[in-house]
N, C-alpha and C positions, 0 to 999 in steps of 0.2 A: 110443588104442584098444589094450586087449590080446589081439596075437597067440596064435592059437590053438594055435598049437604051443607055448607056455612051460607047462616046468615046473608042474605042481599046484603043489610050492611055493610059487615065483616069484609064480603067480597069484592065489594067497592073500593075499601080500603086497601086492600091485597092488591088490588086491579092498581089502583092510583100509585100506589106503593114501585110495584113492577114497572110500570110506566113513568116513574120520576126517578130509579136507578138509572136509566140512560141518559137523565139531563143530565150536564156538566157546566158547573157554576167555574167560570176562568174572569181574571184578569183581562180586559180589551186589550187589545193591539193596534197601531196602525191599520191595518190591512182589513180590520172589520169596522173602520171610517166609512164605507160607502151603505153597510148596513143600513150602523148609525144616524145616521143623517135620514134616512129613511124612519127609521123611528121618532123620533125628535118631530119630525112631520106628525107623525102618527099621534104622538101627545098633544100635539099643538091641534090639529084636529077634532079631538076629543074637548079639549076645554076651549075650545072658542064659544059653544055655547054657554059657559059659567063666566065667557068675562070679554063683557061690552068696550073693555078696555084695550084688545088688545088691535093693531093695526090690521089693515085688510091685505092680505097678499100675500105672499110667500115671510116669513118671519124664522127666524134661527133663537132659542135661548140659550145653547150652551155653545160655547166654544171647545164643542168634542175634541177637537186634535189637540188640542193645552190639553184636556182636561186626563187624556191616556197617558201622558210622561209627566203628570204634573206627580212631585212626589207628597203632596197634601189629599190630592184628590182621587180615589181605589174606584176606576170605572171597572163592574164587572159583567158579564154576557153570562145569559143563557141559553147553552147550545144543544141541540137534536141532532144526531147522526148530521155533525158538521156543518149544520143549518143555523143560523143564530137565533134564536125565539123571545129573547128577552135579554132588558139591560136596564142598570138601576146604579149611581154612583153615593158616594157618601163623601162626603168635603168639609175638612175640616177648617172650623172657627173659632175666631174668639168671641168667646160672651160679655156678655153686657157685665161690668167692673162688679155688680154689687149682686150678682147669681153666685153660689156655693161650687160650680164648674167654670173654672178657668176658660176653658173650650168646648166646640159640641162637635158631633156631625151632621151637617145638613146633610139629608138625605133626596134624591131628585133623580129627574131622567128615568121613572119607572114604566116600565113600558113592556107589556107582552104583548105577540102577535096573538090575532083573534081565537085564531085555530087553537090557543093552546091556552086559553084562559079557563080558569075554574080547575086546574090541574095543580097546583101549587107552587107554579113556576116562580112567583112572585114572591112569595114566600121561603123558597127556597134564595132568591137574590137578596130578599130582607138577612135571612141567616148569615148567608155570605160578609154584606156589609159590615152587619154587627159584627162578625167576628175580624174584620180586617178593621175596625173601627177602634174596637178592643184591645188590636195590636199595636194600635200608636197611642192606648193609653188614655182614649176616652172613654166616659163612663157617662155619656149625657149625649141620644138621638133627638133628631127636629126633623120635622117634616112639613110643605106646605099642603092642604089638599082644599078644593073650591069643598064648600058646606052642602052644596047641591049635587054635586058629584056624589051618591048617596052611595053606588059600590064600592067607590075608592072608599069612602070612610070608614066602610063595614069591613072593608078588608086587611084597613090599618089597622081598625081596636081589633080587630080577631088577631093581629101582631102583638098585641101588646100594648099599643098607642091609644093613649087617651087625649081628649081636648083640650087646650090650653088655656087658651089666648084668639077671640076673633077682632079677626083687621076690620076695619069699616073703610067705606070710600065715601066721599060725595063730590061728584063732578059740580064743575063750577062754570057753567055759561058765562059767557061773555056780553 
């Protein structure tokens, strides 16, 4: 029970606390494909404003059904009383010959529904991954995030992620 005298802070905390013992960070299945897919929409969604590059119309980047049986690839879900709320995978790679890590994992497919963003849903998938990442022995995360997507970025170095490496493009008229 929290005392009514704590700190707003405090009880913030308690409150977020309370409210993310219900999430259930699980392995994807089959059967939450139709979620999936829905979500993958919902990213694609979000970053069509950061990138002129990508086609106009319905587009797919992951091939979700590989990617639930793939045994390289740890797709995990974020569940609510049975509801899916978020999904985030981590896939393992080889590094470039002359990096100190043989292998990394990309990480990608981050995605929380609206209703439940700012709750640490995301955060708790980050965990997840890392520690299924850690199981096959990696010791080295990657992540791609557009530079202007200014929440995602705040929300990766609040993980621990810092900046690398920026891609450049220049499109080339004809």
């Amino acid at each position: 029970m929290v005392e009514k005298r704590a700190a707003h802070s405090n009880q913030r905390k308690i409150t977020r606390y309370i409210a993310m013992e219900k999430i259930i960070i699980r392995k994807a299945i089959p059967a939450d494909l139709p979620v999936l897919l829905e979500f993958e929409q919902g990213i694609i969604t979000a970053e069509r404003p950061f990138d002129c590059t990508l086609k106009d119309g319905e587009i797919h980047y992951y091939d979700i059904a590989a990617m639930i049986i793939a045994d390289d690839v740890g797709v995990l879900v974020a569940e609510l009383n049975n509801e899916l709320i978020g999904s985030g995978y981590a896939r393992i790679e080889n590094s470039k010959v002359y990096l100190k890590h043989p292998k990394h994992a990309y990480l990608g497919f981050m995605y929380v529904k609206p209703e439940h963003r700012g709750k640490g849903v995301n955060k708790m998938i980050l965990d997840g991954l890392t520690l299924w990442s850690k199981q096959q022995g990696i010791t080295e995360l990657r992540l791609d995030v557009y530079d202007e997507n200014e929440p995602a970025v705040k929300a990766y170095e609040k993980a621990g992620f810092s900046k690398h490496l920026d891609l450049m493009r220049k499109g080339i008229a004809d």
